[in-house]
PyMOL Python script that loads the backbone (N, CA, C, O; Angstrom):
from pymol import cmd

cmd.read_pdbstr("""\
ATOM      1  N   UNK A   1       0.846  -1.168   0.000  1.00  0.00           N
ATOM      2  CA  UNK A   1       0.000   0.000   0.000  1.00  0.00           C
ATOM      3  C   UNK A   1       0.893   1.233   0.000  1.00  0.00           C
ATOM      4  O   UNK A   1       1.850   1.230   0.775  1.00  0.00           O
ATOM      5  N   UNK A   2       0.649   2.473  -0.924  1.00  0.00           N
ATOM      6  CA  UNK A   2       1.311   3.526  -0.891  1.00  0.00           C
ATOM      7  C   UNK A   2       0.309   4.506  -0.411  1.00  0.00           C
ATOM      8  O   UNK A   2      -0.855   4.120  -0.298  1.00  0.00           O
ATOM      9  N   UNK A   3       0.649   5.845  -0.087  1.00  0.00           N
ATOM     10  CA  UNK A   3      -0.231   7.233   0.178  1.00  0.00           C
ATOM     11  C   UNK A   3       0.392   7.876   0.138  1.00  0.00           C
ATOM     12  O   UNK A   3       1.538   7.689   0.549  1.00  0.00           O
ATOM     13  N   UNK A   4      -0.036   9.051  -0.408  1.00  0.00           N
ATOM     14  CA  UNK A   4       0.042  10.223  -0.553  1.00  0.00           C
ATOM     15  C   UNK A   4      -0.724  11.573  -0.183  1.00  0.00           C
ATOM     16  O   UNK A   4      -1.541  11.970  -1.013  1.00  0.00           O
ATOM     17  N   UNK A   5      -0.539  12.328   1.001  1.00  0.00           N
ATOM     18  CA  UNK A   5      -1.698  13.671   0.443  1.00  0.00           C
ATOM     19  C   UNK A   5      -1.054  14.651   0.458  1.00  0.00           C
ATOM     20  O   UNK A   5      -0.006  14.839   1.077  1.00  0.00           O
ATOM     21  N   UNK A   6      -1.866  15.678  -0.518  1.00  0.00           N
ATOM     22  CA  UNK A   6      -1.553  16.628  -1.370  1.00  0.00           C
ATOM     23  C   UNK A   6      -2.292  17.703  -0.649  1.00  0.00           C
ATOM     24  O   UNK A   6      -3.424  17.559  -0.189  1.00  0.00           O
ATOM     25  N   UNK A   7      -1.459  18.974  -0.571  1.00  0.00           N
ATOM     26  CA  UNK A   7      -2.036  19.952   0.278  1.00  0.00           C
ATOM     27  C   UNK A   7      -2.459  21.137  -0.284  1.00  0.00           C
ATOM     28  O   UNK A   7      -1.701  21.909   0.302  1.00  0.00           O
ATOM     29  N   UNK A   8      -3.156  21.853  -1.030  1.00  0.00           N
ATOM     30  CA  UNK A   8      -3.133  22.900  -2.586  1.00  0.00           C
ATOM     31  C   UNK A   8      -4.256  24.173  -1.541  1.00  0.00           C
ATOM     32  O   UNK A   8      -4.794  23.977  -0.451  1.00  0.00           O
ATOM     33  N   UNK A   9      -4.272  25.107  -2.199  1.00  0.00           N
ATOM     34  CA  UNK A   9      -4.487  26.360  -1.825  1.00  0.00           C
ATOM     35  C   UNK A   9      -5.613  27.152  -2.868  1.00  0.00           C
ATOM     36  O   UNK A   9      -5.105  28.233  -3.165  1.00  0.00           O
ATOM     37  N   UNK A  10      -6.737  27.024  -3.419  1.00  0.00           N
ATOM     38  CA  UNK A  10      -7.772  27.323  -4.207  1.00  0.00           C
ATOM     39  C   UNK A  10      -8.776  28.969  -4.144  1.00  0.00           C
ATOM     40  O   UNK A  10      -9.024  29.387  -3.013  1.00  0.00           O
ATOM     41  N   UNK A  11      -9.082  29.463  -4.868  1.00  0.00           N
ATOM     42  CA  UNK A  11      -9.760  30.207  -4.506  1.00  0.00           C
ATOM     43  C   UNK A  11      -9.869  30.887  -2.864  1.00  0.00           C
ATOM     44  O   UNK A  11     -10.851  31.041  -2.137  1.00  0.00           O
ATOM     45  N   UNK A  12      -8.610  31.162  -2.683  1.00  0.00           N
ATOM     46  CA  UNK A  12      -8.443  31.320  -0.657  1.00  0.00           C
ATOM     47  C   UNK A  12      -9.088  29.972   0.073  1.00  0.00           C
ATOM     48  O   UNK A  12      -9.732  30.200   1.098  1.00  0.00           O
ATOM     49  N   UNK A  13      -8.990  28.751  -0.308  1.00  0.00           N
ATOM     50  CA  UNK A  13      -9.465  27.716   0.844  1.00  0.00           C
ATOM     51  C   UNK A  13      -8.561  26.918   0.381  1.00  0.00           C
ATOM     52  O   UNK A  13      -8.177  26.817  -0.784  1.00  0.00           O
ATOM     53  N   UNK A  14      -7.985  25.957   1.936  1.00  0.00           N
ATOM     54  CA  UNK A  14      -6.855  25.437   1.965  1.00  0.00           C
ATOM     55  C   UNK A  14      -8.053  23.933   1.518  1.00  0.00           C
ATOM     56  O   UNK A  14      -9.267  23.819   1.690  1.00  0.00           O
ATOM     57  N   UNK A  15      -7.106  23.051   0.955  1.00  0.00           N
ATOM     58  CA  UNK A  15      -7.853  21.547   0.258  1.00  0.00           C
ATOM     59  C   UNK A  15      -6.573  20.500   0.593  1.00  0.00           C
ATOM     60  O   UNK A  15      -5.450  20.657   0.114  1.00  0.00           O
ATOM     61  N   UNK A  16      -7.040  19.138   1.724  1.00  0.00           N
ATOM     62  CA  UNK A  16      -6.232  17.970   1.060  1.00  0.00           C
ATOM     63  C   UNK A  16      -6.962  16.650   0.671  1.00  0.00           C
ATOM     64  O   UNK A  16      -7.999  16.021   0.881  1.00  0.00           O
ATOM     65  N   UNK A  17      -5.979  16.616   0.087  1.00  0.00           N
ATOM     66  CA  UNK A  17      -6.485  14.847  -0.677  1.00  0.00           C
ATOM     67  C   UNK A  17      -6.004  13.815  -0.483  1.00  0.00           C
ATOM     68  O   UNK A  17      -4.836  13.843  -0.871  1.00  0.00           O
ATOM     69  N   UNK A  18      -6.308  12.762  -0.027  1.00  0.00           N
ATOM     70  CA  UNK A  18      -5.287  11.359  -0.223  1.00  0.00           C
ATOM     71  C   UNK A  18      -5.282  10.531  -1.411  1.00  0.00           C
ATOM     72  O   UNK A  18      -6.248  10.125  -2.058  1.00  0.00           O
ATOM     73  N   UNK A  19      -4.198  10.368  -1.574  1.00  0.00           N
ATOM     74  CA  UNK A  19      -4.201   9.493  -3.120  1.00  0.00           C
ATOM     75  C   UNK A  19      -3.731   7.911  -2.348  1.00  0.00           C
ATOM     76  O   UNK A  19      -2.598   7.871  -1.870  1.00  0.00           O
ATOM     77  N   UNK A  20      -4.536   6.760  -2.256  1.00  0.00           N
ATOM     78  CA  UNK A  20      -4.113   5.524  -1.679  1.00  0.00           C
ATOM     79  C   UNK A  20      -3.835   4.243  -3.015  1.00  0.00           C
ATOM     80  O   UNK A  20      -4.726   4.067  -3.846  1.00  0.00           O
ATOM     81  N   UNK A  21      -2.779   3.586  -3.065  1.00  0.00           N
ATOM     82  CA  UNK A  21      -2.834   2.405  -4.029  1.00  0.00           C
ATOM     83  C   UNK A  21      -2.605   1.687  -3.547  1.00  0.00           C
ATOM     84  O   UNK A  21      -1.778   1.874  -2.654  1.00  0.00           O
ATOM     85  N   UNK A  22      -3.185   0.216  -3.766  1.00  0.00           N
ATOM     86  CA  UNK A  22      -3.674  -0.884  -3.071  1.00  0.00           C
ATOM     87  C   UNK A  22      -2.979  -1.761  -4.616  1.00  0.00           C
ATOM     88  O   UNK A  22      -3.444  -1.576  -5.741  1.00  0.00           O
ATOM     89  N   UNK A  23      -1.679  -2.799  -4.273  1.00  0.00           N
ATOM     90  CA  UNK A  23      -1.625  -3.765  -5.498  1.00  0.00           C
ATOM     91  C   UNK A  23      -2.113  -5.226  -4.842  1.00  0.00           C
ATOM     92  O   UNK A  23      -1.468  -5.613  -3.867  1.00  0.00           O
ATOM     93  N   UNK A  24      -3.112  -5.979  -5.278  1.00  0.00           N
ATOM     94  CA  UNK A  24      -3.347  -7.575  -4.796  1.00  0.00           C
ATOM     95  C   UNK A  24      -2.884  -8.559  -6.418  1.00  0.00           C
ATOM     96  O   UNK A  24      -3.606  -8.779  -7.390  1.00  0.00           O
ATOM     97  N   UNK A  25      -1.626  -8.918  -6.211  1.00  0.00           N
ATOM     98  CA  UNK A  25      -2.234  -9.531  -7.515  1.00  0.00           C
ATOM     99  C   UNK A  25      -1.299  -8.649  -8.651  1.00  0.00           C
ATOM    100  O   UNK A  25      -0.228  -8.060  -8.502  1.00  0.00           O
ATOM    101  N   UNK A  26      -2.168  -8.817  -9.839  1.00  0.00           N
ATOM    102  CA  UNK A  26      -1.893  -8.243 -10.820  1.00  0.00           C
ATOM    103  C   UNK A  26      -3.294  -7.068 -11.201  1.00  0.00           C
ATOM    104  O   UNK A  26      -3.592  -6.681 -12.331  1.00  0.00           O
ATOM    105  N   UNK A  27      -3.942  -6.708  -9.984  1.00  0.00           N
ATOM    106  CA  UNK A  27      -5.016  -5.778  -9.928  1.00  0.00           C
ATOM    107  C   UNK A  27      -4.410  -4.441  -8.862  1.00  0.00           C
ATOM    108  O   UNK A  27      -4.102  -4.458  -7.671  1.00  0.00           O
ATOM    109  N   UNK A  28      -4.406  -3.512  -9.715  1.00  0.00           N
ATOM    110  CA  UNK A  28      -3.913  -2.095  -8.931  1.00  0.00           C
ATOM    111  C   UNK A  28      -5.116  -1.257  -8.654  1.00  0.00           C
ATOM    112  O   UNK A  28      -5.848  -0.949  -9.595  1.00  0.00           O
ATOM    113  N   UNK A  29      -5.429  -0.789  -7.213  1.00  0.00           N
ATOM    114  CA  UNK A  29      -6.649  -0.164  -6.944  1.00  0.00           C
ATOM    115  C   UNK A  29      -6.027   1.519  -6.422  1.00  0.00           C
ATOM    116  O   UNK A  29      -5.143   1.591  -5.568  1.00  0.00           O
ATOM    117  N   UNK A  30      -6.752   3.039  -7.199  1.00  0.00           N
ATOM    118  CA  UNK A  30      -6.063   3.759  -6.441  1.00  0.00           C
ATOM    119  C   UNK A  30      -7.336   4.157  -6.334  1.00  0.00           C
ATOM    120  O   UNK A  30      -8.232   4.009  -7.165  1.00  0.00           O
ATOM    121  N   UNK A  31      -7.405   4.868  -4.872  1.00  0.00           N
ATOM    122  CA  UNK A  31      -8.916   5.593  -4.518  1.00  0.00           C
ATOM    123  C   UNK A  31      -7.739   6.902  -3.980  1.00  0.00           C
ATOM    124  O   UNK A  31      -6.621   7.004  -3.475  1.00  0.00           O
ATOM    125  N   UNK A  32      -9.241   8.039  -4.650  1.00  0.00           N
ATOM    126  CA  UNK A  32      -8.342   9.735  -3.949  1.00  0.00           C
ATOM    127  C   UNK A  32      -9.854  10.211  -3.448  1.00  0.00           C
ATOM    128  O   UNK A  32     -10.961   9.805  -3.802  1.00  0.00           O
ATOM    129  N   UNK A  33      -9.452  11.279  -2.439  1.00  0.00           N
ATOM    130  CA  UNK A  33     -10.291  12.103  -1.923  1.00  0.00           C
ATOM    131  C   UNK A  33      -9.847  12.507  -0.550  1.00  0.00           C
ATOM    132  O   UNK A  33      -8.712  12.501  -0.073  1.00  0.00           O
ATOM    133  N   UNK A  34     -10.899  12.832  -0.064  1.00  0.00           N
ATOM    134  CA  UNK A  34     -11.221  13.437   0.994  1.00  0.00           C
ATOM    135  C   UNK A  34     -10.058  12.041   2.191  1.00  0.00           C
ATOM    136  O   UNK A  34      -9.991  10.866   1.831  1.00  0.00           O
ATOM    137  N   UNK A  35      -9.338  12.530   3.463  1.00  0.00           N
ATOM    138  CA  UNK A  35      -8.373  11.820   3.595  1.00  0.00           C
ATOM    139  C   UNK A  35      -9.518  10.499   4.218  1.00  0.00           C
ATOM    140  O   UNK A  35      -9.636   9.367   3.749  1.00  0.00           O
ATOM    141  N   UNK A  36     -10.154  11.013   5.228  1.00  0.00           N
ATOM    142  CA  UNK A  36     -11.737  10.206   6.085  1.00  0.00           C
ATOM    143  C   UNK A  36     -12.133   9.196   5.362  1.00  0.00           C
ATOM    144  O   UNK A  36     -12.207   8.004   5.658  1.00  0.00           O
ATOM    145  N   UNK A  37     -12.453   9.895   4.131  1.00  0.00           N
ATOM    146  CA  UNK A  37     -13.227   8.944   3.094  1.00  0.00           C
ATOM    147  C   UNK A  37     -12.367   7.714   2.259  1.00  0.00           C
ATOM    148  O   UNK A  37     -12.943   6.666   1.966  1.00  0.00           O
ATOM    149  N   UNK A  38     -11.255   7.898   1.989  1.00  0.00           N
ATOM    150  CA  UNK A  38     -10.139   6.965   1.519  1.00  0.00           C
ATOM    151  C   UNK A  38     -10.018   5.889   2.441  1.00  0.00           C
ATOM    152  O   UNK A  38     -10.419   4.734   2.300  1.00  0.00           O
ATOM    153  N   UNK A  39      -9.392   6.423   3.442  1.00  0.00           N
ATOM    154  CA  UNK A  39      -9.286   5.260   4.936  1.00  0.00           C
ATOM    155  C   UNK A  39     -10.589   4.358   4.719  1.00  0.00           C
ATOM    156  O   UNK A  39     -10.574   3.231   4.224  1.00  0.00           O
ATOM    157  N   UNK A  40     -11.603   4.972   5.126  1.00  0.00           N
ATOM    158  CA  UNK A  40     -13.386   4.170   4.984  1.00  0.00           C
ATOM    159  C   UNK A  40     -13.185   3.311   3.952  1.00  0.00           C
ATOM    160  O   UNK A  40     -13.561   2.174   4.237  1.00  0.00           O
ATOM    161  N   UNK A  41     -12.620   3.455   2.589  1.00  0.00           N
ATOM    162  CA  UNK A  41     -13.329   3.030   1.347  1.00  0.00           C
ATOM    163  C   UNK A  41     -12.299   2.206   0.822  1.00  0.00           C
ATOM    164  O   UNK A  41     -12.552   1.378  -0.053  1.00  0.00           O
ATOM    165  N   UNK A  42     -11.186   2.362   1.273  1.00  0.00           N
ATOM    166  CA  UNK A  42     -10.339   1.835  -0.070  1.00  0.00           C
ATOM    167  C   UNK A  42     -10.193  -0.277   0.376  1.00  0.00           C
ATOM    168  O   UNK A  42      -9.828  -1.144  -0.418  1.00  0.00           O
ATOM    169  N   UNK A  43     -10.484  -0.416   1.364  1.00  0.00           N
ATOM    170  CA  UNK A  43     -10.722  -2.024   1.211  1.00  0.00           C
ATOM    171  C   UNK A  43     -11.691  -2.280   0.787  1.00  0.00           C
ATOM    172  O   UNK A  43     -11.595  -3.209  -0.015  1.00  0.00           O
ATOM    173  N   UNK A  44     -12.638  -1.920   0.912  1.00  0.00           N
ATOM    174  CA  UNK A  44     -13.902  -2.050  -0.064  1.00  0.00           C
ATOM    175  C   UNK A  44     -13.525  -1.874  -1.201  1.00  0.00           C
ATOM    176  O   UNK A  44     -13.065  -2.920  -1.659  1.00  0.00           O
ATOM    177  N   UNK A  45     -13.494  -1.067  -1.879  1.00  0.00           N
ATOM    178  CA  UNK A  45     -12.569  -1.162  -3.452  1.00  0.00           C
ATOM    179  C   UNK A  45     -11.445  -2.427  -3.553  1.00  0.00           C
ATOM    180  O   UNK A  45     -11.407  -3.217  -4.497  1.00  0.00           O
ATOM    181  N   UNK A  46     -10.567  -2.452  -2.418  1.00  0.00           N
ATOM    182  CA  UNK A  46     -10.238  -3.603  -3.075  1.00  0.00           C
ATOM    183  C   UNK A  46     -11.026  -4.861  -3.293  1.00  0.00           C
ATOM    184  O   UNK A  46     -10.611  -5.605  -4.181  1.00  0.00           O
ATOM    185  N   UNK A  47     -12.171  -5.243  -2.579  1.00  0.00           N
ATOM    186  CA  UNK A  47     -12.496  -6.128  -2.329  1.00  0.00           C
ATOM    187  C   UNK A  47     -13.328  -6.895  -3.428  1.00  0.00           C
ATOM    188  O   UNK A  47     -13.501  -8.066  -3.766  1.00  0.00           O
ATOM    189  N   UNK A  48     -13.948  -5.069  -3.989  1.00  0.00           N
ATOM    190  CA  UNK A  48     -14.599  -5.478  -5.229  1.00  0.00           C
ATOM    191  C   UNK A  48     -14.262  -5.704  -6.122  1.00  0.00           C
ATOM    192  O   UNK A  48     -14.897  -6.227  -7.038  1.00  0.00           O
ATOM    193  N   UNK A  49     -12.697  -5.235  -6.106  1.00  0.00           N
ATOM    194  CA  UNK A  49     -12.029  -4.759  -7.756  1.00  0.00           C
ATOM    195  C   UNK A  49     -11.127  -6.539  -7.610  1.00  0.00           C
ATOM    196  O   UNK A  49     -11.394  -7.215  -8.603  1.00  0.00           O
ATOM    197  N   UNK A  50     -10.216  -7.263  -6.616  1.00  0.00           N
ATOM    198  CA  UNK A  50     -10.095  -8.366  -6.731  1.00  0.00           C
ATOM    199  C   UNK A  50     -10.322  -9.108  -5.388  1.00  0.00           C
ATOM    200  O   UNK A  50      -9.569  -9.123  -4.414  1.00  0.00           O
ATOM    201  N   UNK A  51     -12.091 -10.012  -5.620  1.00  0.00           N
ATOM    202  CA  UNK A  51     -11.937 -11.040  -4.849  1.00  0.00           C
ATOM    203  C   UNK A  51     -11.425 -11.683  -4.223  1.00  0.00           C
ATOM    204  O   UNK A  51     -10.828 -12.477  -4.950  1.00  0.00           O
ATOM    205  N   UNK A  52     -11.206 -11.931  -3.027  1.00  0.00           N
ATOM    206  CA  UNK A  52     -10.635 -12.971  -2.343  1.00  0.00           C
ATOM    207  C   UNK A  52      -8.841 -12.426  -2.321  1.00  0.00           C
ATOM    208  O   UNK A  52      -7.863 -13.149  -2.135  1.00  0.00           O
ATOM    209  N   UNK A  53      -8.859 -11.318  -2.512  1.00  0.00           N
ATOM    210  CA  UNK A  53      -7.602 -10.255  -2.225  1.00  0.00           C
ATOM    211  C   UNK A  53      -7.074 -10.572  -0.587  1.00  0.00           C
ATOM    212  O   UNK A  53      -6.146  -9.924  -0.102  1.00  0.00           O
TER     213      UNK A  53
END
""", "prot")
cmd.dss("prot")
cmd.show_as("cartoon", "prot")
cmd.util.cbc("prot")
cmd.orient("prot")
Protein backbone atom coordinates (compact mmCIF):
# COMPACT_ATOMS: atom_id res chain seq x y z
CA UNK A 1 0.00 0.00 0.00
CA UNK A 2 1.31 3.53 -0.89
CA UNK A 3 -0.23 7.23 0.18
CA UNK A 4 0.04 10.22 -0.55
CA UNK A 5 -1.70 13.67 0.44
CA UNK A 6 -1.55 16.63 -1.37
CA UNK A 7 -2.04 19.95 0.28
CA UNK A 8 -3.13 22.90 -2.59
CA UNK A 9 -4.49 26.36 -1.82
CA UNK A 10 -7.77 27.32 -4.21
CA UNK A 11 -9.76 30.21 -4.51
CA UNK A 12 -8.44 31.32 -0.66
CA UNK A 13 -9.47 27.72 0.84
CA UNK A 14 -6.86 25.44 1.96
CA UNK A 15 -7.85 21.55 0.26
CA UNK A 16 -6.23 17.97 1.06
CA UNK A 17 -6.48 14.85 -0.68
CA UNK A 18 -5.29 11.36 -0.22
CA UNK A 19 -4.20 9.49 -3.12
CA UNK A 20 -4.11 5.52 -1.68
CA UNK A 21 -2.83 2.41 -4.03
CA UNK A 22 -3.67 -0.88 -3.07
CA UNK A 23 -1.63 -3.77 -5.50
CA UNK A 24 -3.35 -7.57 -4.80
CA UNK A 25 -2.23 -9.53 -7.52
CA UNK A 26 -1.89 -8.24 -10.82
CA UNK A 27 -5.02 -5.78 -9.93
CA UNK A 28 -3.91 -2.09 -8.93
CA UNK A 29 -6.65 -0.16 -6.94
CA UNK A 30 -6.06 3.76 -6.44
CA UNK A 31 -8.92 5.59 -4.52
CA UNK A 32 -8.34 9.74 -3.95
CA UNK A 33 -10.29 12.10 -1.92
CA UNK A 34 -11.22 13.44 0.99
CA UNK A 35 -8.37 11.82 3.60
CA UNK A 36 -11.74 10.21 6.09
CA UNK A 37 -13.23 8.94 3.09
CA UNK A 38 -10.14 6.96 1.52
CA UNK A 39 -9.29 5.26 4.94
CA UNK A 40 -13.39 4.17 4.98
CA UNK A 41 -13.33 3.03 1.35
CA UNK A 42 -10.34 1.83 -0.07
CA UNK A 43 -10.72 -2.02 1.21
CA UNK A 44 -13.90 -2.05 -0.06
CA UNK A 45 -12.57 -1.16 -3.45
CA UNK A 46 -10.24 -3.60 -3.08
CA UNK A 47 -12.50 -6.13 -2.33
CA UNK A 48 -14.60 -5.48 -5.23
CA UNK A 49 -12.03 -4.76 -7.76
CA UNK A 50 -10.09 -8.37 -6.73
CA UNK A 51 -11.94 -11.04 -4.85
CA UNK A 52 -10.64 -12.97 -2.34
CA UNK A 53 -7.60 -10.26 -2.22
Amino acid sequence: MWSQLSMFTAAGRDSVVKQTAVRAGTVLVVVSGSPALVDTHVEKALAEAAPGA
